[in-house]
ZABA-836396 format. One record per residue: x, y, z of N, C-alpha, C in turn; residue in three letters; residue number from 1. Coordinates in pm, whole numbers, always signed. Last residue first. Layout:
REM ZABA-836396
{pt {X,Y,Z},{X,Y,Z},{X,Y,Z},"ALA",NUM}
...
//
This chain:
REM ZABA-836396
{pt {+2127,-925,-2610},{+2195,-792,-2581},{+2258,-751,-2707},"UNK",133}
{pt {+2066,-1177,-2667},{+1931,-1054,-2690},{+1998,-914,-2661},"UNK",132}
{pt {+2279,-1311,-2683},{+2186,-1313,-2803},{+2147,-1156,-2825},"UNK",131}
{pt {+2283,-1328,-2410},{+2345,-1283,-2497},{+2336,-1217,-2628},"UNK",130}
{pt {+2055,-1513,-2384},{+2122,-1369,-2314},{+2186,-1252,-2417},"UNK",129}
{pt {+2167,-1738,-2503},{+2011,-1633,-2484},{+2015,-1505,-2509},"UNK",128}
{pt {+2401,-1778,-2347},{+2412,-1814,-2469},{+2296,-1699,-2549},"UNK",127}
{pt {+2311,-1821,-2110},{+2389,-1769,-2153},{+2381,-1760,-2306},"UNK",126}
{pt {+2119,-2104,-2100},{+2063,-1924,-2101},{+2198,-1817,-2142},"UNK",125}
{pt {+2314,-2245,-2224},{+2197,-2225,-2302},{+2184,-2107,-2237},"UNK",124}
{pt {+2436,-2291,-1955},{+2534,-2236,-2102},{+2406,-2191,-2186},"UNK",123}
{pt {+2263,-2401,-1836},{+2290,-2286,-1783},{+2367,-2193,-1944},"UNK",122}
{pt {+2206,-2646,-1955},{+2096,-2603,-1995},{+2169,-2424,-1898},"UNK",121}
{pt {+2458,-2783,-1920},{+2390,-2728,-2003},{+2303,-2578,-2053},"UNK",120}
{pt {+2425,-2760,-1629},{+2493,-2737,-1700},{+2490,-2675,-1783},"UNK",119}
{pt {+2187,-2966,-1623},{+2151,-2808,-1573},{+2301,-2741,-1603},"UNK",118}
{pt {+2114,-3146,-1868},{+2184,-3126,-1768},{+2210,-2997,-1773},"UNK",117}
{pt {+1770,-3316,-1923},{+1846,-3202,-1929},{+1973,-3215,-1857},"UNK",116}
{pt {+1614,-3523,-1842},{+1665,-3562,-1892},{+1767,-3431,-1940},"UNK",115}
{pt {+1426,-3457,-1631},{+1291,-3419,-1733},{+1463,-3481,-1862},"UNK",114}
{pt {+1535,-3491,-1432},{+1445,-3549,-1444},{+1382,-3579,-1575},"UNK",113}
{pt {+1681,-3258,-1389},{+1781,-3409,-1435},{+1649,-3492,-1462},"UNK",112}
{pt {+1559,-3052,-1388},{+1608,-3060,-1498},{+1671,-3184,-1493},"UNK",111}
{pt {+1503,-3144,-1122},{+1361,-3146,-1159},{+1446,-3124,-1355},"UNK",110}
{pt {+1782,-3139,-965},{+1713,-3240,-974},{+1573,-3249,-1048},"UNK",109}
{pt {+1788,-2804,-1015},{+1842,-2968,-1128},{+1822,-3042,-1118},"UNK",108}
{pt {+1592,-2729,-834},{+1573,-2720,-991},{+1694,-2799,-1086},"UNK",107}
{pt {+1715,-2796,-605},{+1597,-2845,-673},{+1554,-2849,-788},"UNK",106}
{pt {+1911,-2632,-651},{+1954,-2752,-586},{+1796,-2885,-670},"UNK",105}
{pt {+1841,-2375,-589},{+1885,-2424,-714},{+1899,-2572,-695},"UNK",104}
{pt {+1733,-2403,-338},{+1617,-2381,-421},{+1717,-2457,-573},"UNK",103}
{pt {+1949,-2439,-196},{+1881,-2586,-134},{+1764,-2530,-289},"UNK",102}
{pt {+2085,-2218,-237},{+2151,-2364,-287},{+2025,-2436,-295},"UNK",101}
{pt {+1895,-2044,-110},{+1954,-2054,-278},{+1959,-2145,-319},"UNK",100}
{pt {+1933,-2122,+177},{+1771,-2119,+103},{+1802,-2098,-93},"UNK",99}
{pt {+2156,-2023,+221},{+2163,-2187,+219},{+1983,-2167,+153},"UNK",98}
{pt {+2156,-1771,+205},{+2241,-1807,+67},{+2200,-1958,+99},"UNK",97}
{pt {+2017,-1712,+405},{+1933,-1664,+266},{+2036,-1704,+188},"UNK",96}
{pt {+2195,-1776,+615},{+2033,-1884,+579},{+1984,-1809,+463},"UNK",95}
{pt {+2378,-1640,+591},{+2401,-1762,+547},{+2272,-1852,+527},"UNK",94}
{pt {+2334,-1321,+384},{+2374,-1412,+512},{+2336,-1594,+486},"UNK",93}
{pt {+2301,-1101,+224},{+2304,-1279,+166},{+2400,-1344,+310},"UNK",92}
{pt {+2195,-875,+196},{+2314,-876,+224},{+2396,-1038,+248},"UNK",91}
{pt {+1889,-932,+235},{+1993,-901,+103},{+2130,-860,+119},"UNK",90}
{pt {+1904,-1035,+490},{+1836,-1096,+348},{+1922,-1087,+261},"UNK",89}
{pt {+1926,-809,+650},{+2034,-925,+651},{+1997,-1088,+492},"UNK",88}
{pt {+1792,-639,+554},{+1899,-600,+534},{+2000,-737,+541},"UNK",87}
{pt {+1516,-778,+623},{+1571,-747,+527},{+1690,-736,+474},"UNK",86}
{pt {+1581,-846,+973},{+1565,-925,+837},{+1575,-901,+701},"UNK",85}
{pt {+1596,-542,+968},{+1689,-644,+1043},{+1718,-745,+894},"UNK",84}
{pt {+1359,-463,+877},{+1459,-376,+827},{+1565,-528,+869},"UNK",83}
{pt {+1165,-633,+1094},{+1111,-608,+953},{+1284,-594,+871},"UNK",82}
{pt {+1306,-607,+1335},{+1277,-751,+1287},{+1277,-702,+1178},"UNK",81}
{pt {+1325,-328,+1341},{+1451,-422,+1389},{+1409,-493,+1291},"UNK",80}
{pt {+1059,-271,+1364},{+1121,-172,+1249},{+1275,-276,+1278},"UNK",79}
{pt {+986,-386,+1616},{+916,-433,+1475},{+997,-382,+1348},"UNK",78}
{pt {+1068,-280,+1802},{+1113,-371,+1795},{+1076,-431,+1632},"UNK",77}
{pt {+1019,-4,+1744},{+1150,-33,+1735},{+1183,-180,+1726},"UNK",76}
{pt {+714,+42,+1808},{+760,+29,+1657},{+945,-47,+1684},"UNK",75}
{pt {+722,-119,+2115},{+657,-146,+1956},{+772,-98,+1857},"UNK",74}
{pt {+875,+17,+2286},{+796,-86,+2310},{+695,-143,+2207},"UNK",73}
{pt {+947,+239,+2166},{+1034,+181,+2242},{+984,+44,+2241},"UNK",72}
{pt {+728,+377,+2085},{+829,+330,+1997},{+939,+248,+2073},"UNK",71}
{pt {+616,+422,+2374},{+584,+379,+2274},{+642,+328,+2163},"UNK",70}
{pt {+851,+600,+2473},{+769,+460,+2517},{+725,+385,+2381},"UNK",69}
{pt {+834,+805,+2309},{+957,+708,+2318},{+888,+603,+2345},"UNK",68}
{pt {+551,+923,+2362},{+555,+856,+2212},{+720,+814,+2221},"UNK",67}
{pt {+570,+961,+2591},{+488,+899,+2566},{+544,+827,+2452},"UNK",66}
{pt {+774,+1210,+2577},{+801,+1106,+2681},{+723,+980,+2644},"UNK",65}
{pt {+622,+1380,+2433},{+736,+1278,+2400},{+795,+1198,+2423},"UNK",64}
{pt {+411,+1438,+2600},{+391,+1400,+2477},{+492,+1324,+2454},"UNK",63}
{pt {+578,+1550,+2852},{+452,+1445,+2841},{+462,+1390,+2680},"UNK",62}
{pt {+690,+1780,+2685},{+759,+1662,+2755},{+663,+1537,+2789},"UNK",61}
{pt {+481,+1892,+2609},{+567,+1881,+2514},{+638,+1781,+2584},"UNK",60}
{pt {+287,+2061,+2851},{+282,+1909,+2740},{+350,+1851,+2646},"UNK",59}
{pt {+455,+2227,+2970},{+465,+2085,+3011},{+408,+2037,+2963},"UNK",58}
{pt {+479,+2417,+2775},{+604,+2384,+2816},{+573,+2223,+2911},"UNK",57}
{pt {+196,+2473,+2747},{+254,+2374,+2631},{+412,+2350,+2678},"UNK",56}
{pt {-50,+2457,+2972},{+72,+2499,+2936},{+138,+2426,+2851},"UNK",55}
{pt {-363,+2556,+3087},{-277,+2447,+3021},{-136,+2490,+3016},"UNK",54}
{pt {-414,+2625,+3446},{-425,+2649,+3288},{-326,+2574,+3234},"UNK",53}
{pt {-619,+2462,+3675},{-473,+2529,+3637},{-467,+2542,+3493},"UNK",52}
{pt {-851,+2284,+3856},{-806,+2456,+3812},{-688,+2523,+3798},"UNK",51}
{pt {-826,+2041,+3756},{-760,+2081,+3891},{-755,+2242,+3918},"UNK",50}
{pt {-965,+2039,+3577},{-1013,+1940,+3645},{-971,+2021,+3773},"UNK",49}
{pt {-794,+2156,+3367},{-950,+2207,+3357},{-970,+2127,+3525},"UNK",48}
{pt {-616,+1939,+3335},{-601,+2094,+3417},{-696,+2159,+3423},"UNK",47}
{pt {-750,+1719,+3198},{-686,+1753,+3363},{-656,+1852,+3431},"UNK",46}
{pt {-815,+1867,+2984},{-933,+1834,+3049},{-836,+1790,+3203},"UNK",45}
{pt {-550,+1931,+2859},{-639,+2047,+2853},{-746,+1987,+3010},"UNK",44}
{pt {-446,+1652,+2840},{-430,+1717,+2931},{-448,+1861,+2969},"UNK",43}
{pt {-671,+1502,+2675},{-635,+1483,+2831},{-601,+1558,+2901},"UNK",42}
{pt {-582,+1641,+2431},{-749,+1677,+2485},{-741,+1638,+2659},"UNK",41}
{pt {-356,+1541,+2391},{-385,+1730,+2375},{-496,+1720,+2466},"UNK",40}
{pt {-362,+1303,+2360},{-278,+1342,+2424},{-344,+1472,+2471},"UNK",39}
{pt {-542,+1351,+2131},{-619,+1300,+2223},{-551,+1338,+2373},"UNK",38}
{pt {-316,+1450,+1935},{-459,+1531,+1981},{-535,+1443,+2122},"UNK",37}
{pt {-115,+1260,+1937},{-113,+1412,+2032},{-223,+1500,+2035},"UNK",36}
{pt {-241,+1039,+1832},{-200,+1035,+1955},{-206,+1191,+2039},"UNK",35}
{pt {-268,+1153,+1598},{-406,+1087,+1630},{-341,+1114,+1803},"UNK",34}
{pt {-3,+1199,+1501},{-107,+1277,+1497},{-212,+1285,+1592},"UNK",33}
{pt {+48,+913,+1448},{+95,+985,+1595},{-3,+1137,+1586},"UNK",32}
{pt {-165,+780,+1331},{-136,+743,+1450},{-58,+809,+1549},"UNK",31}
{pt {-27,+952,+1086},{-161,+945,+1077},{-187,+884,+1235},"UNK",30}
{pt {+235,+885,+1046},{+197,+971,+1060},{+12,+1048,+1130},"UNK",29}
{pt {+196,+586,+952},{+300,+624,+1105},{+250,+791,+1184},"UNK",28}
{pt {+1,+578,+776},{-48,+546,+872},{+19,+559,+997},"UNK",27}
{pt {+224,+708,+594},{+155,+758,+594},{+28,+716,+738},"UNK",26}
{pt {+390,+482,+616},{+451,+636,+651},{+351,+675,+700},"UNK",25}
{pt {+235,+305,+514},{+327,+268,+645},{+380,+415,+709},"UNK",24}
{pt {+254,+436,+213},{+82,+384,+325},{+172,+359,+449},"UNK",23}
{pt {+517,+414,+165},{+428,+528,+136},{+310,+531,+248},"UNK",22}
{pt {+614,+151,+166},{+633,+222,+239},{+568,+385,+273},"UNK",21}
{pt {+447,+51,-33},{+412,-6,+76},{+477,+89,+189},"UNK",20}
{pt {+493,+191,-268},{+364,+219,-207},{+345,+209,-71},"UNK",19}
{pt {+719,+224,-443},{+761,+242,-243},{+623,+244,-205},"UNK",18}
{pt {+724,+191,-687},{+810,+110,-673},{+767,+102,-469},"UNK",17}
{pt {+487,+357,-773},{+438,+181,-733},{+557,+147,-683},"UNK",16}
{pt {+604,+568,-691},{+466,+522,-591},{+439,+361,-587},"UNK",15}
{pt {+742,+575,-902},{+836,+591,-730},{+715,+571,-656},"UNK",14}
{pt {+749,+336,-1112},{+742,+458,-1093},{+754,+473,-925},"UNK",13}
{pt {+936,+99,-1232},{+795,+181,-1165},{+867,+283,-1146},"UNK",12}
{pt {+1207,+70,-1515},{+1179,+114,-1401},{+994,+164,-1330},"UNK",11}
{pt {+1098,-182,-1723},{+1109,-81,-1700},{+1088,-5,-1580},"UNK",10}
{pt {+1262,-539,-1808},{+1165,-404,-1701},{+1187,-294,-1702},"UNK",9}
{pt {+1486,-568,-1922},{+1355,-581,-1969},{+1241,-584,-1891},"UNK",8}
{pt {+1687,-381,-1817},{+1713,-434,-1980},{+1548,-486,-1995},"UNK",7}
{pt {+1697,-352,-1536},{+1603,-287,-1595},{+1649,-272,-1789},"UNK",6}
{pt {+1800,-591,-1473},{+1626,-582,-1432},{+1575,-451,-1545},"UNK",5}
{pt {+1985,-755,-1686},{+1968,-688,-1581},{+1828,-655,-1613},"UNK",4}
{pt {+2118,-1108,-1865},{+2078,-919,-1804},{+2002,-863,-1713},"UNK",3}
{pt {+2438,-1223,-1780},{+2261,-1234,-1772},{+2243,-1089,-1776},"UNK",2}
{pt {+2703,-1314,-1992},{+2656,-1209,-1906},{+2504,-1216,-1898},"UNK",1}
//
């Protein structure tokens, strides 16, 4: 039996384990923010323009209408690829299981080299392993 990640790692902590998603949130948030104030300031200053008072029943549809687009035409495709690829990563599709073989693949030819048989030398970590549990 090999052991597990957290037999000799200790779980991070929930900032270091998700930082990257933390800052990505945090800059998702931080850009749309950014968007509906400027959003905000346009269309205060167009109706200023045309002499009509603002109204938040029609900037709320503007606004959102905007920010689909937008995600429509960016984040979605990027949150696909990024998540896509991941999910299909670790869910061991066939080019992340043929990238295994072809890696283990290498490492016995580099243990047949050095005069080992990766065999072996697998029973050995077992063996380790074991040991240490």
């Amino acid at each position: 039996m090999s052991p597990t990640f957290s037999q000799h790692h200790p779980r991070p902590s929930f900032f270091t384990a998700y930082s990257f998603a933390i800052v990505t949130g945090a800059l998702f948030l931080l850009s749309w923010v950014g968007q509906f104030v400027f959003q905000l300031i346009e269309v205060r200053n167009d109706a200023a323009e045309h002499g009509s008072v603002f109204d938040w029943a029609q900037f709320w549809p503007q606004f959102l209408s905007s920010t689909l687009e937008n995600w429509q035409s960016e984040f979605l495709q990027l949150v696909w690829q990024a998540v896509g690829l991941a999910l299909f990563f670790f869910w061991g599709s066939s080019q992340s299981r043929e990238g295994n073989e072809r890696m283990e693949a290498k490492i016995d030819a580099l243990l047949k080299q050095q005069g080992l048989d990766p065999k072996e030398y697998e029973l050995q970590e077992v063996r380790e392993s074991e040991k240490e549990v």
